[in-house]
C-alpha positions in Angstrom: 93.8 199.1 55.4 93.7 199.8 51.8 96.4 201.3 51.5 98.4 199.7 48.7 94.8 200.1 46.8 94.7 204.2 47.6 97.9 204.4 46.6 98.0 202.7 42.8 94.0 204.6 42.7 95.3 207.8 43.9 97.8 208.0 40.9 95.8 207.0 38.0 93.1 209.3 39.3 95.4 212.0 39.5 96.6 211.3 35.5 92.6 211.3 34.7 92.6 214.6 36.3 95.0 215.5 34.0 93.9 214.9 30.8 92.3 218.2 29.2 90.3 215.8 26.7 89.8 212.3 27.3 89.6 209.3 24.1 88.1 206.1 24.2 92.0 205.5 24.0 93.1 206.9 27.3 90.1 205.9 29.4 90.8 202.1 28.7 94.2 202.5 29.7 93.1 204.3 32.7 90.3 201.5 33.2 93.4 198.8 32.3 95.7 200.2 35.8 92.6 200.5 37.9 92.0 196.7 37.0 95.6 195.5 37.8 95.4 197.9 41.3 92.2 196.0 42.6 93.5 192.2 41.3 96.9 193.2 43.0 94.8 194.5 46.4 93.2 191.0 46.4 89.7 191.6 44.4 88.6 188.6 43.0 88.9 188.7 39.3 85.8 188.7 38.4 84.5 191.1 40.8 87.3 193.3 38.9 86.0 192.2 35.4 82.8 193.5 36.4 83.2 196.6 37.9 85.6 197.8 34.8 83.0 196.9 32.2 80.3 199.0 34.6 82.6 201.7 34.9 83.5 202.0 30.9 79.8 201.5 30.6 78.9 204.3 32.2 81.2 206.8 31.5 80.6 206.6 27.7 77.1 206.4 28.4 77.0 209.6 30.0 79.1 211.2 27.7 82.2 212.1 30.2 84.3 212.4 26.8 82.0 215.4 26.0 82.1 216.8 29.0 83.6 220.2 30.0 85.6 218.4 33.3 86.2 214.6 31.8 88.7 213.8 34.1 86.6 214.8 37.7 83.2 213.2 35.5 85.8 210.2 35.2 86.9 209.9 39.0 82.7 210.4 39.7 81.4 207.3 38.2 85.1 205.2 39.3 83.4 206.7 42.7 80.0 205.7 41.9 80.9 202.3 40.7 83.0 201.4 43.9 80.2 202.7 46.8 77.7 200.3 44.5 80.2 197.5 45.0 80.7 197.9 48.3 76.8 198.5 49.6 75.3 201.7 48.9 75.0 202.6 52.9 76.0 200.9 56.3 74.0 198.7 56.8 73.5 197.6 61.2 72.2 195.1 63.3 68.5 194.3 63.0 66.7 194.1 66.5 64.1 191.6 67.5 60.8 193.5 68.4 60.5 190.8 71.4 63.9 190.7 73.5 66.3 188.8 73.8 68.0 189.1 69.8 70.1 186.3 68.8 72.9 186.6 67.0 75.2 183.8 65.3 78.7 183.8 65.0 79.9 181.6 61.7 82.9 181.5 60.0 86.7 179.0 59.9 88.7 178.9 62.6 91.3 181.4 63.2 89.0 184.1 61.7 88.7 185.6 64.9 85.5 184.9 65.8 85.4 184.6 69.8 87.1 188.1 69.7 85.0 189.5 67.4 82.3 188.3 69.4 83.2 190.5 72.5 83.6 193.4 70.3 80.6 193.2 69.1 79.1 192.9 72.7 81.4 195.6 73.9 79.7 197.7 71.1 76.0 196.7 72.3 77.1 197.6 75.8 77.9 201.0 75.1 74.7 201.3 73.1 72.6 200.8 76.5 72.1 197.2 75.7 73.2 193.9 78.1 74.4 191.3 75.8 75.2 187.6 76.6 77.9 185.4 75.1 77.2 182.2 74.6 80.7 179.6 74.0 79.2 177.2 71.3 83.0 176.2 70.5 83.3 172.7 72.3 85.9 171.3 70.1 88.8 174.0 69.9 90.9 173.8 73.0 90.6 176.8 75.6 88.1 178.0 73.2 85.2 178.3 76.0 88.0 180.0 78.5 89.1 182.5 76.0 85.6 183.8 75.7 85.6 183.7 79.5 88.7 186.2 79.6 87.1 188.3 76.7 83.7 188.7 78.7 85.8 189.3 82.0 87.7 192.0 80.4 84.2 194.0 78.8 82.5 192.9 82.3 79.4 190.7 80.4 78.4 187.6 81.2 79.2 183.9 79.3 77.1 181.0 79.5 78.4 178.0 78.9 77.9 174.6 79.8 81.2 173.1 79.9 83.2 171.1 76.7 81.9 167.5 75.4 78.3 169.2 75.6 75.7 169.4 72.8 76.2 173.0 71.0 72.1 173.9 70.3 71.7 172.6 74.0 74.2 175.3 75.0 72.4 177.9 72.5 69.1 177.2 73.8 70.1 177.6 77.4 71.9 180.9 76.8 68.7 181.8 75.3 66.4 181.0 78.4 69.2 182.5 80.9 68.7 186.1 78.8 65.0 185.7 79.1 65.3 185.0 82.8 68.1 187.6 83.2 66.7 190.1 80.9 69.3 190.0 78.4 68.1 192.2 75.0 71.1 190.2 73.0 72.9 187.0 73.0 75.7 186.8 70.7 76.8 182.5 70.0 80.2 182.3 69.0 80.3 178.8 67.5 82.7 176.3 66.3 85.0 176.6 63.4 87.5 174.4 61.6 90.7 175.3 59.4 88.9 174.2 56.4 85.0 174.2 55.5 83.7 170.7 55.3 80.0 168.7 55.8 80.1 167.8 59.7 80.5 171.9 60.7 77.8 173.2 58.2 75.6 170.3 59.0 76.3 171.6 62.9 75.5 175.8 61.9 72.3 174.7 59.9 71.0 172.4 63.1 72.1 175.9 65.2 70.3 177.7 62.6 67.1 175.5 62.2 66.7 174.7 66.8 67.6 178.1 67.5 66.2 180.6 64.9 68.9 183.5 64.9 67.3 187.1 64.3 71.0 188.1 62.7 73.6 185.6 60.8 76.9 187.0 60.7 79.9 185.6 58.9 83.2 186.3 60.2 86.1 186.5 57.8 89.6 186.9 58.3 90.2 189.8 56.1 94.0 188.8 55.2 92.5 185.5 53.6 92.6 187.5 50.3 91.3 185.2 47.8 89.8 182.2 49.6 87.4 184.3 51.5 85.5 185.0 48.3 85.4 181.1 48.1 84.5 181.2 52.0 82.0 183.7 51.8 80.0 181.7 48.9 80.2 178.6 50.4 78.6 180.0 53.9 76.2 181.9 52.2 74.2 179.4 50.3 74.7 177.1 53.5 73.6 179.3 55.8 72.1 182.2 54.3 74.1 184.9 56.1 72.9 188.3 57.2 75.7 190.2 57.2 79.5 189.8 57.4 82.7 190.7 60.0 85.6 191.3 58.5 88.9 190.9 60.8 92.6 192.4 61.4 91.7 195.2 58.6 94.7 197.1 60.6 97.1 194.1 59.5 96.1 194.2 55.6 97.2 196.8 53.1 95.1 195.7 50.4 91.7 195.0 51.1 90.8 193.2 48.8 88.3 190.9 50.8 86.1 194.1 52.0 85.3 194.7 47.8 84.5 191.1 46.7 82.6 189.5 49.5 79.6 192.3 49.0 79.1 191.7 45.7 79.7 187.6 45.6 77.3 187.2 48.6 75.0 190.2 47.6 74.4 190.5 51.1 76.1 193.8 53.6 80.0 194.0 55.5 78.2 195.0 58.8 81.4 195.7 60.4 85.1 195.9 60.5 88.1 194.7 63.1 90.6 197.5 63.0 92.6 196.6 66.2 93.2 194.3 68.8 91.3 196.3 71.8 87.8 196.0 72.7 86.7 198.7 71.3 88.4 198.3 68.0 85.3 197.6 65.8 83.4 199.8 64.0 80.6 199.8 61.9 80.9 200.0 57.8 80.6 202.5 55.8 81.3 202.2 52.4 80.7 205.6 50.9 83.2 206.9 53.3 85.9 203.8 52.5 85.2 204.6 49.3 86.4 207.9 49.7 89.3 207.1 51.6 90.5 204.7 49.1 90.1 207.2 46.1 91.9 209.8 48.7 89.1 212.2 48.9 89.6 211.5 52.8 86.8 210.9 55.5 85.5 214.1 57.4 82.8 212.6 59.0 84.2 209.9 60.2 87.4 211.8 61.9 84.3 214.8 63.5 82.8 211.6 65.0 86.4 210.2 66.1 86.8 213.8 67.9 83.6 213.9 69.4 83.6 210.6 70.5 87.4 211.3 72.3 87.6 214.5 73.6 86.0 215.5 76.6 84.6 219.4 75.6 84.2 220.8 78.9 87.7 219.7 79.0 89.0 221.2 75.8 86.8 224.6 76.5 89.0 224.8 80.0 92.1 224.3 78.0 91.0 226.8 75.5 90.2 229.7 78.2 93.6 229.0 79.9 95.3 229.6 76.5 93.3 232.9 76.1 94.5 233.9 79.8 97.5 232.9 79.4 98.2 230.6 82.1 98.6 227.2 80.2 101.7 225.3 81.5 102.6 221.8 81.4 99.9 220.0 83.6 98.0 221.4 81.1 100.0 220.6 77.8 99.6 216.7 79.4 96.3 216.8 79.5 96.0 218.2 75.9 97.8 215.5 75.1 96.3 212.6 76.3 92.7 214.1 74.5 95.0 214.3 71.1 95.8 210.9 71.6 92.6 209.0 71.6 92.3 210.0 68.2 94.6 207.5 67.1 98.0 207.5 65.2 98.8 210.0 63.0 98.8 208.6 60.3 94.9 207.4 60.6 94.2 210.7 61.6 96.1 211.9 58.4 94.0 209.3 56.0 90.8 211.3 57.0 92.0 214.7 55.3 90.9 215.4 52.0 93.9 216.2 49.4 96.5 214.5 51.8 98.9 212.6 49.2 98.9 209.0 50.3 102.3 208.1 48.3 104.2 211.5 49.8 103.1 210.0 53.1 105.3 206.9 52.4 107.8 208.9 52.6 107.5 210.9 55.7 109.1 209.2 58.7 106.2 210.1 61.4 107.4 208.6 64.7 104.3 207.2 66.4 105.9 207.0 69.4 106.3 210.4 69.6 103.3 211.0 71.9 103.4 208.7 74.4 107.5 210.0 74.9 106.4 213.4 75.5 104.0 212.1 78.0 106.5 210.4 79.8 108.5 213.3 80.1 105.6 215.2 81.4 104.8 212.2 84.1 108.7 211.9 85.3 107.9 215.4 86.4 106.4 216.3 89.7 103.2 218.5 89.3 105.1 221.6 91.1 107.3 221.8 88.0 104.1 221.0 85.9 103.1 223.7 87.2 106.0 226.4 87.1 108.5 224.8 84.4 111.1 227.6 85.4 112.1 225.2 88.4 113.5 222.8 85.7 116.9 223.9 85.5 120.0 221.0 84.6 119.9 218.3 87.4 115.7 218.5 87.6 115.8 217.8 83.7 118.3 214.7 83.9 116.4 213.7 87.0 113.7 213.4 84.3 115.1 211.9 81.4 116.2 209.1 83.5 112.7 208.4 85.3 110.8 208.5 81.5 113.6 206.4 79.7 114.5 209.5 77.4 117.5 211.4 76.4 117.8 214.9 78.1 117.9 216.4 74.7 114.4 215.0 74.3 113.5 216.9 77.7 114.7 220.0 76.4 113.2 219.5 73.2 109.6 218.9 74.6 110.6 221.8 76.7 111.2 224.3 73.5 108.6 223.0 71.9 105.9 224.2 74.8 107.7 227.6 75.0 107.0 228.2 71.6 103.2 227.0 72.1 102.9 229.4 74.5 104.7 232.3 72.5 102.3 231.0 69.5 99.6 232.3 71.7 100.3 235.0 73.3 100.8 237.0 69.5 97.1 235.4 68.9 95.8 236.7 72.1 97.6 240.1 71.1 95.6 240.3 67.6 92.3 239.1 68.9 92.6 235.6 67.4 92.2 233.2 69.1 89.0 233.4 71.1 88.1 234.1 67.8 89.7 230.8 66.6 88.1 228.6 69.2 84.4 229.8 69.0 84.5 228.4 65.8 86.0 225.2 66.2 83.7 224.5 69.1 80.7 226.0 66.6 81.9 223.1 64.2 
């Protein structure tokens, strides 16, 4: 996700840096490779047009030519300029004050609306609420069972009312079953086509007008690129959306839709798809993208990752076996597994500040690393977990064959723990690491 953008920004934001004095000169070809990185990541040209001429605007207007650090008073309003563009702050669902709150699905087909629909009630349901789905779709085939298998798989409940059936008739009666069943949110996932046309918006506005949704939320496929700016206009003045979805962010390097839907629709990106699991939506933040993009990384939103993942009475058991020295395998699994629900490396990598995206292209980081060493860890039997001096030749082969790895990969994972574990006994010899892990749980 953004990543062709951070790249091309990263570099012409590391010349501004550069430059002891800036001109007039050098900040319009600065301004001139900023403008060809956002048109190539899929901003809609004028969206680009404008956010150079507010950028130029204000830098000269502040005087950054002046100014004792041009080139960080330079990256500051390009920073400025781009949160503006993107919404000033995440922006979330608005609750009804009187139960159940409706929400409406709109958007093409193929935007991925039915599974952004579960997401979004997989989200509520771990907020404490108890969200219905509602299948609206009568006209795509298996539409109404694929929202069946998505509710199945998040355990809430779909109404539906069967296909060849009126659409408001099935929104209204998944609005009287959550007032009987004492559902807080019902979330309509409604039909699409593969083009906008007059029979489909005339259907969302009769939806709109019977049923009275608190939240309207557009769902775009965000690998559209440049038709979901025409997309996004034509729902909008249809439909007057609340909010937009944007989809299969993982799948799309540039991004490009995320920057020109907020400003053509002047209305928030509520959330983003960033995988194909349940719980691969999250909500939008676009000072932090921002800050991604520009390669200042995302702190916040890697502490929340952590806390979110790892279980602390967990981690503070692991830390007080490393400080008696009796960590051994069972417990180098279970470290792993907790590292793990982080997500790859390279996400976790994007959220460091200073972390050069374009040396990162270069690195060959094996994601699959991980879930091999685990494996290796579960082909062996929790005796040898336990006391990895039993692991001599035949035990290790035993294992390389039960994880479907080499048994230079068993002895690699092997070396690699035996250093861990000489790593901390020297720290445990200088004081350190009790030391060490106070403060990381303080923070």
């Amino acid at each position: 996700m953004f990543e062709e953008l951070a790249g091309r920004m990263e570099t012409v934001l590391r010349n501004l840096r550069g430059q002891g004095k800036l001109t007039e000169q050098n900040i319009d070809e600065s301004l001139r490779q900023v403008r060809r990185a956002l048109l190539e990541a899929d901003v809609n040209f004028r969206v680009a047009k404008d956010f150079i001429d507010g950028v130029k605007e204000k830098a000269l207007g502040r005087g950054v030519l002046k100014s004792l650090t041009p080139g960080q008073q330079m990256i500051g309003v390009v920073h400025e300029e781009l949160v503006a563009l993107m919404g000033d702050q995440a922006v979330g669902l608005s609750f009804s004050g009187t139960p159940p709150t409706v929400v409406m699905m709109a958007g093409l087909q193929g935007s991925g609306k039915t599974t952004a629909s579960g997401k979004l009630a997989r989200m509520l349901q771990k907020q404490g609420r108890r969200p219905l789905l509602a299948a609206a779709d009568v006209y795509r085939p298996a539409a109404i069972t694929q929202l069946q298998v998505v509710g199945s798989q998040i355990d809430v409940p779909v109404f539906t009312l069967g296909e060849n059936r009126d659409p408001i008739a099935i929104c209204a009666g998944a609005l009287e079953q959550a007032r009987q069943q004492q559902h807080d949110v019902v979330i309509l996932d409604t039909a699409g086509r593969l083009h906008i046309d007059d029979e489909m918006m005339e259907e969302l506005e009769r939806i709109q007008a019977e049923v009275k949704p608190h939240e309207t939320l557009l769902v775009v496929d965000g690998m559209t690129g440049q038709d979901a700016v025409n997309v996004a206009e034509t729902f909008n003045r249809r439909l007057k959306i609340d909010g937009s979805i944007l989809t299969k962010m993982d799948g799309d390097a540039r991004g490009g839709a995320a920057i020109s839907i907020r400003r053509v629709t002047q209305r928030p990106i509520k959330f983003i798809g960033v995988g194909e699991k349940p719980d691969a939506l999250e909500p939008f933040h676009p000072e932090r993208m921002v800050s991604r993009i520009l390669g200042m990384g995302d702190v916040v939103s890697l502490v929340e990752r952590a806390q979110a993942a790892i279980d602390l009475e967990e981690a503070r058991r692991l830390e007080e076996k490393m400080r008696k020295e009796s960590f051994d395998l069972e417990d180098f699994r279970q470290q792993l597994r907790q590292v793990s629900k982080l997500g790859s490396m390279t996400e976790i990598l994007d959220m460091i500040p200073g972390v050069n995206k374009n040396a990162l292209k270069e690195v060959d980081m094996d994601e699959r690393a991980l879930p091999r060493m685990e494996a290796i860890l579960n082909s062996m039997t929790v005796e040898e977990r336990r006391k990895p001096t039993l692991l001599n030749g035949s035990r290790r082969r035993r294992i390389a064959r039960g994880s479907g790895t080499t048994v230079q990969e068993v002895n690699q994972l092997l070396k690699q723990f035996d250093m861990l574990q000489q790593m901390m006994r020297r720290f445990n010899r200088l004081g350190k690491l009790s030391r060490m892990g106070r403060r990381m749980f303080k923070m």
